[in-house]
HTML snippet that shows the backbone in 3Dmol.js (N, CA, C, O; Angstrom):
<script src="https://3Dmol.org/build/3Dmol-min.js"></script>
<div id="view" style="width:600px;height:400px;position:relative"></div>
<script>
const pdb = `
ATOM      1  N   UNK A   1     -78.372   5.994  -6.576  1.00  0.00           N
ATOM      2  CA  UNK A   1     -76.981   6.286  -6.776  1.00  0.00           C
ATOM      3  C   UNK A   1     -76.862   7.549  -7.623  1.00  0.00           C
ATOM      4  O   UNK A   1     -77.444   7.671  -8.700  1.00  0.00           O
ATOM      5  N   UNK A   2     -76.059   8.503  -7.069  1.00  0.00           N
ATOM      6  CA  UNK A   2     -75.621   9.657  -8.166  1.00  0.00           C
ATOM      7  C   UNK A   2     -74.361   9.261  -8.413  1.00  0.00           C
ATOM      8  O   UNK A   2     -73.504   8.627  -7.797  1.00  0.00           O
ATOM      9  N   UNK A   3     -74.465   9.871  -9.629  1.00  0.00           N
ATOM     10  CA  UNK A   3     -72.772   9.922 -10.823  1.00  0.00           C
ATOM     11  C   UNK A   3     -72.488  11.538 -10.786  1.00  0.00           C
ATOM     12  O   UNK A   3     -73.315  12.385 -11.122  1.00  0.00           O
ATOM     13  N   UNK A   4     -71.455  11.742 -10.419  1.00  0.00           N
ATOM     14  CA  UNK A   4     -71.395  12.961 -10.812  1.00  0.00           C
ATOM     15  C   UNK A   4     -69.393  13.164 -11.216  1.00  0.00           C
ATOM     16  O   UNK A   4     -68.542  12.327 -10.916  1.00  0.00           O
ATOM     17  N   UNK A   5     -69.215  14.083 -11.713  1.00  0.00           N
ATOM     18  CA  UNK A   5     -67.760  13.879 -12.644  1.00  0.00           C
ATOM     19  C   UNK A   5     -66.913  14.943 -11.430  1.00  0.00           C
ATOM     20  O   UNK A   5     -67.475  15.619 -10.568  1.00  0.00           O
ATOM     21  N   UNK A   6     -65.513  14.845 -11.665  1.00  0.00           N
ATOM     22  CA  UNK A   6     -64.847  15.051 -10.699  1.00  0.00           C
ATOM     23  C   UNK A   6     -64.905  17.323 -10.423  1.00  0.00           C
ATOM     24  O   UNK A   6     -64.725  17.967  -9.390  1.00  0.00           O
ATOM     25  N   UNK A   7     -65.181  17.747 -11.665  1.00  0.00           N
ATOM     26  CA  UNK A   7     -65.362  19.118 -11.385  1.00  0.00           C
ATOM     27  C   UNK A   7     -66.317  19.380 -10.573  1.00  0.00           C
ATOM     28  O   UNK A   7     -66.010  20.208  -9.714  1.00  0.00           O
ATOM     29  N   UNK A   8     -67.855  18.792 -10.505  1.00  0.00           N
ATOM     30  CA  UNK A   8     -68.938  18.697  -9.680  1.00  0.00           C
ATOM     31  C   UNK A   8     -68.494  18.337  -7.889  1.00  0.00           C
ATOM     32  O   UNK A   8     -68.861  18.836  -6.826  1.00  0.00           O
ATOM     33  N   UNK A   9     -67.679  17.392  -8.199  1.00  0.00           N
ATOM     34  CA  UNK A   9     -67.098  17.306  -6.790  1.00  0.00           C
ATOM     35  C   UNK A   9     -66.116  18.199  -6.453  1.00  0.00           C
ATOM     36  O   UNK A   9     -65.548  17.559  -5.568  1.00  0.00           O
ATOM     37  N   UNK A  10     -65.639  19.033  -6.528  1.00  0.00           N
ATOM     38  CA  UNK A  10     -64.882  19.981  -7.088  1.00  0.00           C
ATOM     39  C   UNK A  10     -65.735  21.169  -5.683  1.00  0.00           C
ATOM     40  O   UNK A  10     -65.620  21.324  -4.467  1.00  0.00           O
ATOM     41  N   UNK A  11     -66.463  21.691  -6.680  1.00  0.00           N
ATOM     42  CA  UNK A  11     -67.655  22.545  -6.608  1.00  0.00           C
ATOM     43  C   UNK A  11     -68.278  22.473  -5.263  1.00  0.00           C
ATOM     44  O   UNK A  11     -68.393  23.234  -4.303  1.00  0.00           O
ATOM     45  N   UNK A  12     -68.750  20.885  -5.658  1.00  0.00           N
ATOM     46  CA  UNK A  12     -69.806  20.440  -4.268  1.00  0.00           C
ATOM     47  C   UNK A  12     -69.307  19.745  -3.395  1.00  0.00           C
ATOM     48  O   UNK A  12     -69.974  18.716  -3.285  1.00  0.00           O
ATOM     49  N   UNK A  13     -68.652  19.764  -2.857  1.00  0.00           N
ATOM     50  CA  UNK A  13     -67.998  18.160  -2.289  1.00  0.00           C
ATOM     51  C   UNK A  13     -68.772  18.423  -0.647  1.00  0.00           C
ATOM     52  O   UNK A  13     -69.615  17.648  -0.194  1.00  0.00           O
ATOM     53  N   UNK A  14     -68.461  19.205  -0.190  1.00  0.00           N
ATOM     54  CA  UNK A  14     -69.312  19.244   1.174  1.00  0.00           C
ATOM     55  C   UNK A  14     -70.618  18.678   1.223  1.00  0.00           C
ATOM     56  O   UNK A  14     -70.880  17.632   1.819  1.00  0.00           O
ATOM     57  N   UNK A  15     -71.567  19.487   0.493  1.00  0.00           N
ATOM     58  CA  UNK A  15     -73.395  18.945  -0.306  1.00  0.00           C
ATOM     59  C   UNK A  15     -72.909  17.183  -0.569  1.00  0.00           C
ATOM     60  O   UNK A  15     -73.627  16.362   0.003  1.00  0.00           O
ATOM     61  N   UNK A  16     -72.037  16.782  -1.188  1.00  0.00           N
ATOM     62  CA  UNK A  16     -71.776  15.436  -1.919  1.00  0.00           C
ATOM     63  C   UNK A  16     -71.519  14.555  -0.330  1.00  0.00           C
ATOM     64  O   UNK A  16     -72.337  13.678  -0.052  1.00  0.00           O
ATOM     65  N   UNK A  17     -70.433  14.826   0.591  1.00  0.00           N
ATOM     66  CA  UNK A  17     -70.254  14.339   1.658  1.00  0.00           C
ATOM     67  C   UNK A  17     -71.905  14.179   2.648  1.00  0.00           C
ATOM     68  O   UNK A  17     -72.151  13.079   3.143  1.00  0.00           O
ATOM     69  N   UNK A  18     -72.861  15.289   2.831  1.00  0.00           N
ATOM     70  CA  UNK A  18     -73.991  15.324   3.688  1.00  0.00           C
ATOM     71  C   UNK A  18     -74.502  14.227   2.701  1.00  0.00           C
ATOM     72  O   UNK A  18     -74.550  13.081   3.149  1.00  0.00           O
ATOM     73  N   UNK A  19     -74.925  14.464   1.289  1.00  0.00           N
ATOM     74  CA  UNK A  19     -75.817  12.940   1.146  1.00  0.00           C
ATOM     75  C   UNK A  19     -75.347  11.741   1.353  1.00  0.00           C
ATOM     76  O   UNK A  19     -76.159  10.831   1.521  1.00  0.00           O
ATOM     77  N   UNK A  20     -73.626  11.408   1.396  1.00  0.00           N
ATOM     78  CA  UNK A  20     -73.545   9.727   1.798  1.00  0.00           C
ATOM     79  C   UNK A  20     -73.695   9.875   2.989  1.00  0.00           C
ATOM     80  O   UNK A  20     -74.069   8.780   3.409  1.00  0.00           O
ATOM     81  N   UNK A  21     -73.628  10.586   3.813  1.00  0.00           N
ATOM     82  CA  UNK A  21     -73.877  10.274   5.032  1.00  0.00           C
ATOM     83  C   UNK A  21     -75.704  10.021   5.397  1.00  0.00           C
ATOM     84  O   UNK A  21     -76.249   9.340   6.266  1.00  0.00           O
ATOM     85  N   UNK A  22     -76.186  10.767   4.474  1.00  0.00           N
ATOM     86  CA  UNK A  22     -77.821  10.597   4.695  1.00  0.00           C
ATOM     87  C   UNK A  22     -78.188   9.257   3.663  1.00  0.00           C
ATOM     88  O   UNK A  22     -79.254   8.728   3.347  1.00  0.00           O
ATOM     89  N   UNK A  23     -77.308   9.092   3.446  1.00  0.00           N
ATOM     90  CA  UNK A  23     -77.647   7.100   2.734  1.00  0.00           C
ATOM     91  C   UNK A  23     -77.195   7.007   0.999  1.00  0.00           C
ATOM     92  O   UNK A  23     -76.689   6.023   0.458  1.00  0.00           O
ATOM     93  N   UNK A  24     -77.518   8.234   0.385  1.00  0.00           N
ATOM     94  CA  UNK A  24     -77.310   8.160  -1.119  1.00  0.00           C
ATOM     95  C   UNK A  24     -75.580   7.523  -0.930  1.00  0.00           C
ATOM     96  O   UNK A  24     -74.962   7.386   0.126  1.00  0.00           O
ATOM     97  N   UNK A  25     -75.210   7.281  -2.045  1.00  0.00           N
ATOM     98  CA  UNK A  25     -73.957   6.371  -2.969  1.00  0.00           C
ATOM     99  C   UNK A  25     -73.762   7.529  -4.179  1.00  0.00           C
ATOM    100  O   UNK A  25     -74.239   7.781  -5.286  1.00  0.00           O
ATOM    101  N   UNK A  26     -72.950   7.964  -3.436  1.00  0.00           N
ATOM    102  CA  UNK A  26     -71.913   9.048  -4.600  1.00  0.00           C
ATOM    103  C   UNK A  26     -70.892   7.801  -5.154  1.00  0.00           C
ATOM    104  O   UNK A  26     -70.285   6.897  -4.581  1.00  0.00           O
ATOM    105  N   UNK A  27     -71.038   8.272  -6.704  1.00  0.00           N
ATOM    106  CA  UNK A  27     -70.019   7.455  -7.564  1.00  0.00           C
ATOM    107  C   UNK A  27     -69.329   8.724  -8.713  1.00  0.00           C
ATOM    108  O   UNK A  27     -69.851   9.252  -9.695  1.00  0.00           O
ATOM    109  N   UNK A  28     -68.061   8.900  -8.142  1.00  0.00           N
ATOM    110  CA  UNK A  28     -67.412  10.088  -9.348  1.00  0.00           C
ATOM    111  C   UNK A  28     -66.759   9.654 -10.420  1.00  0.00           C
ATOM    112  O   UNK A  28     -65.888   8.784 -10.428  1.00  0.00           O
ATOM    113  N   UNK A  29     -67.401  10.583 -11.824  1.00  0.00           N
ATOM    114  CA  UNK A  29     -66.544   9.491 -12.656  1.00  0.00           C
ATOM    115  C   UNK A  29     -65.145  10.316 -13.484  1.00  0.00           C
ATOM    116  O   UNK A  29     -64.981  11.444 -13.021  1.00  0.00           O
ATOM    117  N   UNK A  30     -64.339  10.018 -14.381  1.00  0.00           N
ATOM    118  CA  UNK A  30     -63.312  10.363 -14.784  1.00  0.00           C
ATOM    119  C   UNK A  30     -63.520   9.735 -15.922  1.00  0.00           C
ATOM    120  O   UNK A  30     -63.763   8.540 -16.093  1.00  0.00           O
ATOM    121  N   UNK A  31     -63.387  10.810 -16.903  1.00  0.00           N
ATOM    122  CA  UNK A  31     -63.496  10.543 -18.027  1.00  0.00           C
ATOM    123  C   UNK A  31     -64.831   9.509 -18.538  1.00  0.00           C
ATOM    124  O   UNK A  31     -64.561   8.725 -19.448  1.00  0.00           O
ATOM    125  N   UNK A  32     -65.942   9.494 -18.101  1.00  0.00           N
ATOM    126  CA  UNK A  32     -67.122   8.426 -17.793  1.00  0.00           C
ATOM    127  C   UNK A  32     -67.086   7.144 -17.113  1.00  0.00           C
ATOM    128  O   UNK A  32     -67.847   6.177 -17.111  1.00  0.00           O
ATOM    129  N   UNK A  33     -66.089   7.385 -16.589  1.00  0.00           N
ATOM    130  CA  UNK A  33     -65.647   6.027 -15.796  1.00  0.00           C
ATOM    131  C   UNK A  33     -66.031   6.259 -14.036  1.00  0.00           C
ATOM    132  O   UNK A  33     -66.131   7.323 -13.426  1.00  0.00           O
ATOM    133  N   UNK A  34     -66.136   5.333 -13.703  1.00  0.00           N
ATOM    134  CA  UNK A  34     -66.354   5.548 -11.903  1.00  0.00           C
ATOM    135  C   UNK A  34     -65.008   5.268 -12.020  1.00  0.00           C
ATOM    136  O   UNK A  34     -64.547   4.501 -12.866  1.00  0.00           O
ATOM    137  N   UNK A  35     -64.248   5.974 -11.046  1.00  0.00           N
ATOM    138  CA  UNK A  35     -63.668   5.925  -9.993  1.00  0.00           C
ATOM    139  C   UNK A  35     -63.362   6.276  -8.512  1.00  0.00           C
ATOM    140  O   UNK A  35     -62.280   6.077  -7.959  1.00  0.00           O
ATOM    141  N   UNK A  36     -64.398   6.792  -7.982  1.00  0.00           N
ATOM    142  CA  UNK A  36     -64.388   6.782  -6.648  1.00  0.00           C
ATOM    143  C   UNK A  36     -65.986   6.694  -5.913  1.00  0.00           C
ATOM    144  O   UNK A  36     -66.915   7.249  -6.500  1.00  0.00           O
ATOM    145  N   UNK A  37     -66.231   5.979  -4.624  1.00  0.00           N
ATOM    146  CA  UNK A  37     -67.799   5.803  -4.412  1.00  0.00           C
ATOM    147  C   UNK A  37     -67.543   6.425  -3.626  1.00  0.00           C
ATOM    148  O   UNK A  37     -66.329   6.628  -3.633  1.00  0.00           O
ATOM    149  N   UNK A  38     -68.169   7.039  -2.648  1.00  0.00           N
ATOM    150  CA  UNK A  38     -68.818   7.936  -1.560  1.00  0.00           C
ATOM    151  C   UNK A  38     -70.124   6.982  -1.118  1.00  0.00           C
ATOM    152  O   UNK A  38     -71.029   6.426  -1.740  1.00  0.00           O
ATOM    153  N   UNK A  39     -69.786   7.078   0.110  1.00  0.00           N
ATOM    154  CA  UNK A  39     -70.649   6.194   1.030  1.00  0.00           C
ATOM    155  C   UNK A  39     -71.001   6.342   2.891  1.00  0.00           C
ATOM    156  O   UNK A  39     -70.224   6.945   3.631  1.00  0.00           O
ATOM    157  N   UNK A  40     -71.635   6.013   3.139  1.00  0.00           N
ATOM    158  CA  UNK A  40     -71.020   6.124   4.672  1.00  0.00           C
ATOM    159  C   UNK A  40     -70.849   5.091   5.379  1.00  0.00           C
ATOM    160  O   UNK A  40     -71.402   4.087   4.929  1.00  0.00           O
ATOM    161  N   UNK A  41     -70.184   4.945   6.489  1.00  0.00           N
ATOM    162  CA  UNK A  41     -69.533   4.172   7.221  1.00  0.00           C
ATOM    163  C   UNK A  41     -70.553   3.769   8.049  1.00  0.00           C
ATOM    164  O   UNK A  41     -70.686   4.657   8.891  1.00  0.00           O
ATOM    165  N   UNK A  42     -71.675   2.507   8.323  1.00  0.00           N
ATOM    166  CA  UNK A  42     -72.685   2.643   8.734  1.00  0.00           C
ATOM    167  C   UNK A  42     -72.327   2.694  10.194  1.00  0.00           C
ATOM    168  O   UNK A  42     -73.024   3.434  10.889  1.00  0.00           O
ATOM    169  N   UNK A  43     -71.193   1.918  10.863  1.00  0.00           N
ATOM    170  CA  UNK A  43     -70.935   2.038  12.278  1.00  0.00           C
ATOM    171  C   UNK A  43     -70.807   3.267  12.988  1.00  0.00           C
ATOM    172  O   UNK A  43     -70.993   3.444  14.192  1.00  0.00           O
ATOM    173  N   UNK A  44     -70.563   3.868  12.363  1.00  0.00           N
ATOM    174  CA  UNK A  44     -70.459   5.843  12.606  1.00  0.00           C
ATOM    175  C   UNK A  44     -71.522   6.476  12.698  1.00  0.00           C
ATOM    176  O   UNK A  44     -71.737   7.250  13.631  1.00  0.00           O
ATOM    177  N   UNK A  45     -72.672   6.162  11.383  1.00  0.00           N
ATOM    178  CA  UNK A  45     -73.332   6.775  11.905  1.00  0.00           C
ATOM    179  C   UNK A  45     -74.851   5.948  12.295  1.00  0.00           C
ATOM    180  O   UNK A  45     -75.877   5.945  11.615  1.00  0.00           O
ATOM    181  N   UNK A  46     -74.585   5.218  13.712  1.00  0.00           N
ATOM    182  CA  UNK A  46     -75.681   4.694  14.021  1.00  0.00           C
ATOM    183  C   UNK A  46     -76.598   3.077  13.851  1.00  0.00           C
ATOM    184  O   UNK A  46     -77.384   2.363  14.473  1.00  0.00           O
ATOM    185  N   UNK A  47     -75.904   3.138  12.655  1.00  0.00           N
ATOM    186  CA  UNK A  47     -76.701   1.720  11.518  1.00  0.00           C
ATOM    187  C   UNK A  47     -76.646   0.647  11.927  1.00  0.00           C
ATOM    188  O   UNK A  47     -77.379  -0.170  11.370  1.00  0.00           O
ATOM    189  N   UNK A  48     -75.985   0.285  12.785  1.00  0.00           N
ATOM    190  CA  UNK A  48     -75.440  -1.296  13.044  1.00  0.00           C
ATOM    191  C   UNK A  48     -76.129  -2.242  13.338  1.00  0.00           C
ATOM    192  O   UNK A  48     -76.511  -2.430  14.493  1.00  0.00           O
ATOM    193  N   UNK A  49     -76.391  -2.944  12.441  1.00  0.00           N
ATOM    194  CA  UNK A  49     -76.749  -4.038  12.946  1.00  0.00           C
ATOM    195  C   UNK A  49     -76.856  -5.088  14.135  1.00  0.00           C
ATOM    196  O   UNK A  49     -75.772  -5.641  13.942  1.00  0.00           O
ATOM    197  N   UNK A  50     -77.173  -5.478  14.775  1.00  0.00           N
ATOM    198  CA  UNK A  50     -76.728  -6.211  16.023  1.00  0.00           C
ATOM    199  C   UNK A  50     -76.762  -7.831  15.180  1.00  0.00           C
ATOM    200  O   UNK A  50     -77.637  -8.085  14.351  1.00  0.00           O
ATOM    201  N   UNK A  51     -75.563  -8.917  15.592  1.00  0.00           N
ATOM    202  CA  UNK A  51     -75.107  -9.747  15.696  1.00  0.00           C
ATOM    203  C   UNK A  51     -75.992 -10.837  15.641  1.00  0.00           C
ATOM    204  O   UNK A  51     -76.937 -10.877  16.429  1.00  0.00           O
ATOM    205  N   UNK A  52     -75.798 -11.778  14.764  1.00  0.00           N
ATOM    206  CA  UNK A  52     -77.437 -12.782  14.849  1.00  0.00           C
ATOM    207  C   UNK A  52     -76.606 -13.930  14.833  1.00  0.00           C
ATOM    208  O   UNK A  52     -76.036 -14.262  13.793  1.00  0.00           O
ATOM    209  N   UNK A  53     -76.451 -14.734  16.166  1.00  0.00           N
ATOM    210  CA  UNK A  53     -75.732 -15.990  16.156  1.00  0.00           C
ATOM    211  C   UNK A  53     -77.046 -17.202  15.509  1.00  0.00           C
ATOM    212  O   UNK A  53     -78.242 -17.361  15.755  1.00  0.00           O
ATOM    213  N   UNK A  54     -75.832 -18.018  14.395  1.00  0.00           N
ATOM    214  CA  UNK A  54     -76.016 -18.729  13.313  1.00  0.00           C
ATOM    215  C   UNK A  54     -76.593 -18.343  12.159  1.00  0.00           C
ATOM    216  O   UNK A  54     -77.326 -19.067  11.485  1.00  0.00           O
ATOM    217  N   UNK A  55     -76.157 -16.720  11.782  1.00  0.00           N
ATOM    218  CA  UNK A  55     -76.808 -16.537  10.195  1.00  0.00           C
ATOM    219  C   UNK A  55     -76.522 -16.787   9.319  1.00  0.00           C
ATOM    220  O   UNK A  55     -77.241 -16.797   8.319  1.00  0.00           O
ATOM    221  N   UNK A  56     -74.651 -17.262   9.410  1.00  0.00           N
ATOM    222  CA  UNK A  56     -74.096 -18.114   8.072  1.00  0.00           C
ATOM    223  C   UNK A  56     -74.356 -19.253   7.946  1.00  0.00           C
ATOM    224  O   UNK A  56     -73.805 -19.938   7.084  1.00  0.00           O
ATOM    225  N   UNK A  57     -75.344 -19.769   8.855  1.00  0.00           N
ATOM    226  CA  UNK A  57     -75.399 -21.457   8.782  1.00  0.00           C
ATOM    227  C   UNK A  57     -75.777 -21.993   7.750  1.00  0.00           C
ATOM    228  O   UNK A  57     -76.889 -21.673   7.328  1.00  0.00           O
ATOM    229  N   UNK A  58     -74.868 -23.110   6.914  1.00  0.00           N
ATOM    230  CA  UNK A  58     -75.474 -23.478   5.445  1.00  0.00           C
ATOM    231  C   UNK A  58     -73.940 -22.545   4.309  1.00  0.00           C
ATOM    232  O   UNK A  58     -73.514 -22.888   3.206  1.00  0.00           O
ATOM    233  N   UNK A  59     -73.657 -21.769   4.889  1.00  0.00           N
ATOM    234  CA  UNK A  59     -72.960 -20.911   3.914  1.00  0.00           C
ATOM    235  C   UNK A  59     -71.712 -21.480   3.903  1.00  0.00           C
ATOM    236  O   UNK A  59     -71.378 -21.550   2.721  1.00  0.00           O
ATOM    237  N   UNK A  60     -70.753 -21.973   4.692  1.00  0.00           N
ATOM    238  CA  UNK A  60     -69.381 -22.761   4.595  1.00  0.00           C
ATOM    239  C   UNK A  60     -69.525 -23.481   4.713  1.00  0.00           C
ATOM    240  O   UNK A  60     -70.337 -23.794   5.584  1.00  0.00           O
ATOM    241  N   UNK A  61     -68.766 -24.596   3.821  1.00  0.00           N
ATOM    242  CA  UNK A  61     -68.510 -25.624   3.214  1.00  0.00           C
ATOM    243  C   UNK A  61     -67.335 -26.707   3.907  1.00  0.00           C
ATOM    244  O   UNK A  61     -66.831 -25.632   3.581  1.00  0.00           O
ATOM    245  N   UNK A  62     -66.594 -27.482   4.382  1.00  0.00           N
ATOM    246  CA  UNK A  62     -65.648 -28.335   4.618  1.00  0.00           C
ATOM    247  C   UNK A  62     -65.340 -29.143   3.864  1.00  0.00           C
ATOM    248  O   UNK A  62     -66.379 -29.782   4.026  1.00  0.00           O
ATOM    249  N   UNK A  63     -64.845 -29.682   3.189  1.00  0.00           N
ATOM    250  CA  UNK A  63     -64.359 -30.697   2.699  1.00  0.00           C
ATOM    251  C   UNK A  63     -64.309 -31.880   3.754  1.00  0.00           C
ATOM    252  O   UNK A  63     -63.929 -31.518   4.868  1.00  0.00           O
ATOM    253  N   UNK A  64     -64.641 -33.321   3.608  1.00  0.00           N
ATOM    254  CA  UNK A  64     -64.213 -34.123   4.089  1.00  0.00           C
ATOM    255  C   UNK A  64     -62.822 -34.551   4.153  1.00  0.00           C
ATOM    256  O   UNK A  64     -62.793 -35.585   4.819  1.00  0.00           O
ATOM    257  N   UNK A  65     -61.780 -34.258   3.803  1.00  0.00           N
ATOM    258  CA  UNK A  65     -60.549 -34.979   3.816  1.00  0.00           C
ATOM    259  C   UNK A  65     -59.585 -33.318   4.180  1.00  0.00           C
ATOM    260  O   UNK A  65     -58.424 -33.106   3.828  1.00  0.00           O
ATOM    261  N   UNK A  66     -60.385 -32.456   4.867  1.00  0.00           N
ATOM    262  CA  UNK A  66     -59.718 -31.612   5.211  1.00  0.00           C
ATOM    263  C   UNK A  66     -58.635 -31.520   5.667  1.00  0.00           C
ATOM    264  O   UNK A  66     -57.806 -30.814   5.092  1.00  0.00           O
ATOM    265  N   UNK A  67     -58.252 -32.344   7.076  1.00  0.00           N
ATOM    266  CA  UNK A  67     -57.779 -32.284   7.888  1.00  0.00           C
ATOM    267  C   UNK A  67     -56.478 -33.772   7.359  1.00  0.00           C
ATOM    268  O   UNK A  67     -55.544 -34.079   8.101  1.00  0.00           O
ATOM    269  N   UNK A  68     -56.657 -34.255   6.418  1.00  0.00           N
ATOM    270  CA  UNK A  68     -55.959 -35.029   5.838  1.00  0.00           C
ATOM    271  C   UNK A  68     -55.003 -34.505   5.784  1.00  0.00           C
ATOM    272  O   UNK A  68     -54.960 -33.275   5.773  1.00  0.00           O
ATOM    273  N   UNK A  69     -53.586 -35.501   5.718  1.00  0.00           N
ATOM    274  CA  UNK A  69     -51.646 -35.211   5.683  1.00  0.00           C
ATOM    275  C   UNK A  69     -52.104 -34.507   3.782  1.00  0.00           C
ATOM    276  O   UNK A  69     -53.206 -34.757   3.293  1.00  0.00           O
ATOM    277  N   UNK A  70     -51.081 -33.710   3.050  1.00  0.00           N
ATOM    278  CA  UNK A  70     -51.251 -33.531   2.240  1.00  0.00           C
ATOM    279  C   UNK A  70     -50.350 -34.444   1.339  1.00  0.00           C
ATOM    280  O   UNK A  70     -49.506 -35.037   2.011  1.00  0.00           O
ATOM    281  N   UNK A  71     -50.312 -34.669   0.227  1.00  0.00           N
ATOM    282  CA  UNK A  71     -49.293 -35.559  -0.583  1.00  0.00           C
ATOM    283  C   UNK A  71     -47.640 -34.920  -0.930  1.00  0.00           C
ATOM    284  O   UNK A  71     -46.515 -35.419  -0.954  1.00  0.00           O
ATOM    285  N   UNK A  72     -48.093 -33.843  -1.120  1.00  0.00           N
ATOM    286  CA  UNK A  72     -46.851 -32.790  -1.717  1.00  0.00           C
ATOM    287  C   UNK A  72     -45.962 -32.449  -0.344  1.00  0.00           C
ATOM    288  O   UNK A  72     -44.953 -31.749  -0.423  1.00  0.00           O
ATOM    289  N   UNK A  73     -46.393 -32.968   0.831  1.00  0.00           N
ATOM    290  CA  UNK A  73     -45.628 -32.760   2.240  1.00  0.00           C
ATOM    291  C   UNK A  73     -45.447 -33.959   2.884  1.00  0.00           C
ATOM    292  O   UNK A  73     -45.429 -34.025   4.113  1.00  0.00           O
ATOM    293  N   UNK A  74     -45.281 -35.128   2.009  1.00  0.00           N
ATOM    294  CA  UNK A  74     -45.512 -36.323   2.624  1.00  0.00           C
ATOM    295  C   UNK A  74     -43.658 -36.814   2.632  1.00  0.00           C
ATOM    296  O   UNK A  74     -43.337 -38.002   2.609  1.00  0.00           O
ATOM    297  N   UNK A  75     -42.746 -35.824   2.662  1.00  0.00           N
ATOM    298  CA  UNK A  75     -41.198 -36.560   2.611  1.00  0.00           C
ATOM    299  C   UNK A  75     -41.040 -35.424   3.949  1.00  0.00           C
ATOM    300  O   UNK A  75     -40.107 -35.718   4.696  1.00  0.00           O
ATOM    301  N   UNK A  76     -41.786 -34.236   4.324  1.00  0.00           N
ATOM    302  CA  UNK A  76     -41.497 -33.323   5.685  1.00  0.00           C
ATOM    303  C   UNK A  76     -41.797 -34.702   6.946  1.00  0.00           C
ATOM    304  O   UNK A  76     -40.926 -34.867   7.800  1.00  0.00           O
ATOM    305  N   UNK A  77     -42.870 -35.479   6.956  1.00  0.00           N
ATOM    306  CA  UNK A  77     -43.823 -35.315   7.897  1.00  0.00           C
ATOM    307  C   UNK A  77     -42.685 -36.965   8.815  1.00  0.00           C
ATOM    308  O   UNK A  77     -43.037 -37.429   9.900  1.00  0.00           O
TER     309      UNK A  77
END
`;
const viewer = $3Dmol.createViewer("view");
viewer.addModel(pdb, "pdb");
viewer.setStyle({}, {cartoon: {color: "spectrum"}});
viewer.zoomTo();
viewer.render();
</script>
């Protein structure tokens, strides 16, 4: 990751744009603070992943009484 402050982007911003696109993470800061990342859009350029049916499996949760009437709607129903 580079930090660089908003005059540098200023200056460089073209040079700053070619490295997120070549993978680095521009982070500009203000006053030592980040406020803006620079990144690239991986679908744009190339990156994508292809689709892996069941990789969240394990990751969501249900509740058993999901699908249950709720109490606080029980004078609508």
């Amino acid at each position: 990751m580079i930090q660089v402050t908003m005059q540098e982007v200023e200056k460089n911003v073209l040079q700053l744009i070619q490295q997120a696109i070549a993978g680095e993470e521009i982070v500009v800061l203000s006053n030592n603070l980040p406020v803006v990342k620079f990144s690239a859009i991986k679908a744009l350029n190339g990156e994508r992943k292809p689709r892996v049916p069941g990789s969240a499996k394990g990751l969501i949760h249900m509740a058993d009484d999901f699908d249950d009437p709720l109490e606080d709607f029980a004078e609508y129903m």
